[in-house]
C-alpha positions in Angstrom: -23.6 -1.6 11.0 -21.6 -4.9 10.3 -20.5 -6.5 13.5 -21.0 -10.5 12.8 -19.6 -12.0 9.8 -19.4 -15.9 8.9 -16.8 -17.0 6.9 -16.4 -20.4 5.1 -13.6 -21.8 6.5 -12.7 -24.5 3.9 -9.3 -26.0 6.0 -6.9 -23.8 3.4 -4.8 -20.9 3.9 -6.7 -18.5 2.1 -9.7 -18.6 4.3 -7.8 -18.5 7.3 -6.2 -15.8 6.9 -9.5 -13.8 6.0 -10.8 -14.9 9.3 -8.0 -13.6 11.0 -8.1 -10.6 9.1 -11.4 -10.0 10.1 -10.8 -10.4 13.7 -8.1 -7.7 13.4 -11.1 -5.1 12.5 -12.9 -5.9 15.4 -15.6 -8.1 14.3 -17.3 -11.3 15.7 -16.5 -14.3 13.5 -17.9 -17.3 12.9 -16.5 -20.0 10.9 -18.7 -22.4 9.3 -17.3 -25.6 7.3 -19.3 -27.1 4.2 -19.2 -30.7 3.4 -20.4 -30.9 -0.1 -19.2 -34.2 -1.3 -20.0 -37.3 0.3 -16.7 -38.6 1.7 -18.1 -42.3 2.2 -19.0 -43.1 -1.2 -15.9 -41.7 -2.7 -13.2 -42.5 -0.3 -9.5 -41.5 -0.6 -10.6 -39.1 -4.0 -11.2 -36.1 -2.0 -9.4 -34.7 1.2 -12.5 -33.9 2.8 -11.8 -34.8 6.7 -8.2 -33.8 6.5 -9.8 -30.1 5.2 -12.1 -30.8 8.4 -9.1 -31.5 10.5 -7.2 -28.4 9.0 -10.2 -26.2 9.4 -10.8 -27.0 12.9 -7.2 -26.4 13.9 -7.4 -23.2 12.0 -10.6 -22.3 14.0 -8.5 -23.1 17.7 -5.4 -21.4 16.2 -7.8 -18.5 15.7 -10.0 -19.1 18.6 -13.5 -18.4 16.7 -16.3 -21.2 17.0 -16.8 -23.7 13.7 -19.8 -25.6 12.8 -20.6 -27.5 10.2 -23.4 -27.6 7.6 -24.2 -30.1 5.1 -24.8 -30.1 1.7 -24.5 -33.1 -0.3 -27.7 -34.0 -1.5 -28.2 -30.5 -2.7 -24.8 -30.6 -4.2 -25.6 -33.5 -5.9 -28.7 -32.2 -7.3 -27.7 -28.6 -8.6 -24.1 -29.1 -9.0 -23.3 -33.0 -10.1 -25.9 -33.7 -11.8 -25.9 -30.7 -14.4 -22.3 -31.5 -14.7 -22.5 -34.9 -16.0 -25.7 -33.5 -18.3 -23.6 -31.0 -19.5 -20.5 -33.7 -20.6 -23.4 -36.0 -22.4 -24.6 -32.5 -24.6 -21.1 -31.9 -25.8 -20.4 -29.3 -23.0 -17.4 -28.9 -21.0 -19.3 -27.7 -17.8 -17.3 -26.4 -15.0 -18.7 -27.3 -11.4 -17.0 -24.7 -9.3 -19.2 -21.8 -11.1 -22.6 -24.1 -10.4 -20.9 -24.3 -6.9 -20.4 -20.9 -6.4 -23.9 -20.2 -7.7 -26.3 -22.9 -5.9 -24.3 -23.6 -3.0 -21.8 -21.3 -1.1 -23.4 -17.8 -2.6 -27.5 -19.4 -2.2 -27.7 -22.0 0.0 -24.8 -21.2 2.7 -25.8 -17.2 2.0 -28.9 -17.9 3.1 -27.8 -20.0 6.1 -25.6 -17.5 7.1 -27.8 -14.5 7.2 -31.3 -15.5 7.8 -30.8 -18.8 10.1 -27.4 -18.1 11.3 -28.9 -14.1 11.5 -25.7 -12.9 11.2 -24.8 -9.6 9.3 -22.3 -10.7 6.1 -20.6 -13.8 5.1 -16.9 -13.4 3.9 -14.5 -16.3 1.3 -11.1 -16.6 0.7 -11.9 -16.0 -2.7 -9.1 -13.3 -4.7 -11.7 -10.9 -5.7 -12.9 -7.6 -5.0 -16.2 -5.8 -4.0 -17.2 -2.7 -5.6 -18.9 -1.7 -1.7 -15.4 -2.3 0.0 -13.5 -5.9 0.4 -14.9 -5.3 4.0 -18.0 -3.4 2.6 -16.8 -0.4 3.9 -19.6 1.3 1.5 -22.9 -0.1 1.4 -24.7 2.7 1.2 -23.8 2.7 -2.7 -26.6 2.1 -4.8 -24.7 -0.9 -7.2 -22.4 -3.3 -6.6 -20.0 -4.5 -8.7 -17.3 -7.6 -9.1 -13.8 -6.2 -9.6 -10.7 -7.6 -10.2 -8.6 -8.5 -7.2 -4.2 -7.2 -6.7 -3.2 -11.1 -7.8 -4.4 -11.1 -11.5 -2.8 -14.6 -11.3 -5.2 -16.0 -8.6 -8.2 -13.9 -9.4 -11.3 -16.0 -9.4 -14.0 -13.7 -10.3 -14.6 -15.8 -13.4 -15.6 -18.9 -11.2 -18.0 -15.7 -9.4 -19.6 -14.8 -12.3 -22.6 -16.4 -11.9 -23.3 -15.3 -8.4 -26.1 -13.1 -7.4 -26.5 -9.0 -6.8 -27.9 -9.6 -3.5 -25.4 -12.4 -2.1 -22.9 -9.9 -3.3 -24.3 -6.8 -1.4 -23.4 -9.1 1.8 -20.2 -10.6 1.2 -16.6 -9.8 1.8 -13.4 -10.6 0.1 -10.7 -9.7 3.0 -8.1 -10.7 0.4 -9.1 -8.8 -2.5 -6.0 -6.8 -2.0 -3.3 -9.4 -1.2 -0.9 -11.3 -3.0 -1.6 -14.8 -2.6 2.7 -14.6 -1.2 1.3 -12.2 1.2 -1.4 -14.5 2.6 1.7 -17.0 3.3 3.6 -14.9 4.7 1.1 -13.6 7.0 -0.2 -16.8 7.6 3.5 -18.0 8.9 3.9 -14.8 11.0 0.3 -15.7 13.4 1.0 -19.4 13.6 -0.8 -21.3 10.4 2.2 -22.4 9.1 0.9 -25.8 8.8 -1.7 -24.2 6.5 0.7 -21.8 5.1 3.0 -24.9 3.7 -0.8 -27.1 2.7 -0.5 -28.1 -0.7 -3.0 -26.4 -2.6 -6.1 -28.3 -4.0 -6.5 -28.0 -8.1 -8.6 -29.7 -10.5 -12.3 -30.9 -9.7 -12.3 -32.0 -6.1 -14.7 -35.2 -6.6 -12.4 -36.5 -9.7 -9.2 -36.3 -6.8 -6.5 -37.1 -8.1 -7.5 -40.2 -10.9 -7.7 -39.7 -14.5 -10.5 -37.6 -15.4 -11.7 -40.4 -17.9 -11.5 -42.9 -15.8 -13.8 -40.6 -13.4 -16.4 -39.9 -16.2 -16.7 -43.4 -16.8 -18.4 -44.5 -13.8 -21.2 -42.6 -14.7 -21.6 -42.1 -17.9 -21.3 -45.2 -20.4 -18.7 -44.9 -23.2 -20.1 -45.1 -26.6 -17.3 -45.2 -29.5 -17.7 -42.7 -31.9 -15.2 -41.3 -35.3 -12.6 -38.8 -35.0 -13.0 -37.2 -38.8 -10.5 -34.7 -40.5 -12.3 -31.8 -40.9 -10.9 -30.8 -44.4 -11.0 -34.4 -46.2 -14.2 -35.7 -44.0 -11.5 -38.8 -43.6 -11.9 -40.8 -40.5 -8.8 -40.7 -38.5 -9.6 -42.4 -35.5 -11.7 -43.9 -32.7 -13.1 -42.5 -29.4 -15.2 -44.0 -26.1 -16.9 -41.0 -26.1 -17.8 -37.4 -26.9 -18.0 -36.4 -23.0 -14.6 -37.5 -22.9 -13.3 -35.0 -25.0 -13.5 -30.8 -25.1 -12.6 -28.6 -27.7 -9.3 -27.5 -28.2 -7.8 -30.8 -26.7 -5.2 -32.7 -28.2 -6.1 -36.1 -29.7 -2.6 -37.6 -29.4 -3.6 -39.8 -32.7 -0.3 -41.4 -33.9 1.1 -41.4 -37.7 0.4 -38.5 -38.9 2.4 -35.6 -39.6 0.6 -32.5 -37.5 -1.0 -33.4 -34.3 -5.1 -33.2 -34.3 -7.0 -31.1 -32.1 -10.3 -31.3 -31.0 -12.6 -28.6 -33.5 -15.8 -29.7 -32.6 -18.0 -32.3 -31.3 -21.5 -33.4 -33.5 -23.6 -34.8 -30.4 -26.4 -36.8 -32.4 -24.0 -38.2 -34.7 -21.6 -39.3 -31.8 -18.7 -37.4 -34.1 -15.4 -35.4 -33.1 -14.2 -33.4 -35.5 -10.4 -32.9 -35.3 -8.0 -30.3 -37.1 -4.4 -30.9 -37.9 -2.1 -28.1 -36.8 -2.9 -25.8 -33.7 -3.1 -22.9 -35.7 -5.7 -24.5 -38.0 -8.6 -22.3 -39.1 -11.2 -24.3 -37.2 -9.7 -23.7 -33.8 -10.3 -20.1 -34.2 -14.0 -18.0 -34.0 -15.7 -15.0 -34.4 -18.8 -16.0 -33.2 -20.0 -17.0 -29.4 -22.9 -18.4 -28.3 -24.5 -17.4 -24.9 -27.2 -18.3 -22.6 -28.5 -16.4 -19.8 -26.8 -13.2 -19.0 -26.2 -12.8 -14.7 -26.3 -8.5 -14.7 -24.0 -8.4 -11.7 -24.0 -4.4 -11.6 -26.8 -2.1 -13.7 -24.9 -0.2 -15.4 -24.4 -3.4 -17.4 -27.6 -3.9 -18.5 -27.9 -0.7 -20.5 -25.2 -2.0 -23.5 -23.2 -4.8 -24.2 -20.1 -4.7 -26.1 -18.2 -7.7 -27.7 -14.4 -6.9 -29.0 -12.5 -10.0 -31.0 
């Protein structure tokens, strides 16, 4: 039977409000805050210690305990560092998947259940669980990802990558709330500080400079061609292939159709750019794909791909 839960407690509504909900059903709660970027080295690009400041107040509001665990170096290491490999390859990574994966549903998992030895961890993620967004039903045999009520803020894409087990042991208390619910709520038990908190977007570390300004501190810009893909004319200059992903707009002046990123030649240090967003070249049939994450086993016994 689950009695003690931990929830990440990041200083936002959305968290808060699944603590609260969870005290509501009668279980203990813990809330645990993760510092996964180191605030000293980049100071004033992420809100760090004001999220520490928000969680904390949260955490009297709600009167449950909050620690703190930290997790920059492994951050770095899984998270950071595959990102910026990623941007030199071509890719256009995104870091709050490797998060997800490495960090709150691994490491923190982990933290939570075997050193913390409590019973389930729960997020403020908008997602469902196939055992129950309180797991109501674990003695079903799979588990399963689902959709959550607010197809707007539904994150199971950034979940994807996430393990069956950490699954089996984590909650979504939101998974069937409207993110104008949560505010509402959140204003009726006294978090209307939180409930008013402007909402973080983007990459946190890149705060909020331009992302190629970011991406230049640590990866050096090496100019490169932008060439028409029809005529094979050059049409322009870039600093960079990581500074670019495909689909973006060039914004390369005198001509008559705006370019758009087609594709990026990584050895050749070339962008290849199509005139027209409807151009032939923006479009696919193909996909290519690297490890699969099963999240449920029925999965495993076909995959189908629809275009």
């Amino acid at each position: 039977m689950i009695r003690n839960v931990v929830v990440g407690i990041s200083g936002g509504v959305d968290s808060a409000v699944s603590a609260h909900l969870l005290k509501e059903r009668g279980y203990n709660v813990l809330g645990v805050f993760m510092r996964n970027w180191d605030e000293h080295d980049e100071a004033g690009r992420c809100s760090g210690e004001q999220d520490l400041k928000d969680a904390l107040w949260a955490c009297q509001k709600l009167q449950i305990d909050l620690r703190q665990v930290d997790y920059v170096k492994q951050y770095w290491t899984a998270v950071f560092s595959q990102f910026l490999d990623d941007y030199q390859q071509g890719l256009t990574p995104n870091p709050d998947i490797l998060c997800n994966k490495h960090i709150k549903f691994d490491l923190f998992h982990k933290h939570a259940l075997e050193r913390l030895n409590y019973d389930a961890v729960a997020t403020g993620h908008y997602a469902r669980n196939s055992l129950g967004n309180f797991l109501e039903h674990t003695d079903a045999r799979d588990v399963r990802l689902l959709i959550p009520a607010d197809k707007f803020k539904d994150q199971t894409f950034f979940l994807a990558g996430i393990e069956q087990e950490s699954l089996q042991r984590t909650m979504f208390p939101l998974g069937d709330l409207l993110k104008t619910q949560v505010k509402q709520l959140a204003k009726r038990i006294g978090l209307q500080r939180l409930a008013e908190k402007r909402e973080s977007t983007g990459i946190c570390f890149v705060g909020k400079r331009d992302f190629k300004s970011f991406i230049r501190e640590y990866i050096t810009s090496k100019a490169g061609d932008f060439v028409d893909v029809d005529s094979g004319a050059v049409v322009g200059t870039h600093e960079g292939i990581h500074q670019w992903t495909v689909g973006q707009r060039c914004r390369l002046s005198s001509f008559l159709q705006p370019y758009f990123v087609a594709r990026k030649e990584v050895p050749s240090n070339t962008i290849y750019v199509a005139a027209g967003h409807e151009h032939p070249a923006l479009h696919s049939t193909r996909i290519h794909i690297g490890d699969i994450n099963w999240l449920c086993t029925k999965s495993r016994q076909k995959l189908f791909c629809f275009f």
